[in-house]
Structures are given as C-alpha cells and as structure tokens.
C-alpha positions in Angstrom: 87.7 76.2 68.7 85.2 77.8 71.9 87.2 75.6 74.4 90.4 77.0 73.5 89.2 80.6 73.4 87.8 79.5 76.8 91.1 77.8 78.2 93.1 81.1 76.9 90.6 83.8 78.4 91.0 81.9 81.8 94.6 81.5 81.6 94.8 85.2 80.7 92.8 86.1 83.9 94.5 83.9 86.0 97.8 85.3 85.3 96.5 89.2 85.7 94.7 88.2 88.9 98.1 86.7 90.6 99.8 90.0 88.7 97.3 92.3 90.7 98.0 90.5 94.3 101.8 90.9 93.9 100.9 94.9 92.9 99.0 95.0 96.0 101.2 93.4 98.2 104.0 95.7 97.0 101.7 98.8 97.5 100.9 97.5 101.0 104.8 97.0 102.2 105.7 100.7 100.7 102.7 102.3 102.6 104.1 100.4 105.7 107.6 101.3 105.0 106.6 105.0 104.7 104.4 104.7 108.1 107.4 103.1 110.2 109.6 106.0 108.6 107.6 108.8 109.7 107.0 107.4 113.1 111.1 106.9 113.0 111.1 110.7 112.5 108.7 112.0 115.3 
C-alpha cells in the first residue's frame, strides 16, 4: 500500500517537473521573440 502511494507521488512529480521545463522553455522563446521584435523596430 506505502509503495504505491510512493510510486504514484513520484510519478505525479515527475510529470509536473517535465510540465514546468516545457512552461519555461515556452516563456524563454516568447521573451526572446519579443526582444528580437523590438530591436526589429529601432
């Protein structure tokens, strides 16, 4: 019963950590996206 409770709460942590690096990797690109536009503009 512990080990699965154990197995899932890993699983479930694993799958929100690889969630947050795709967030941040998304927020990275559209902060770079916004920079190359404004130095397009000036």
């Amino acid at each position: 019963m512990t080990r699965k409770i154990i197995l899932a709460l890993a699983a479930s942590v694993m799958a929100l950590t690889a969630t947050a690096c795709n967030t941040v990797r998304g927020v990275g690109e559209d902060l770079e996206s916004a920079a190359d536009g404004v130095d397009d503009a000036t």
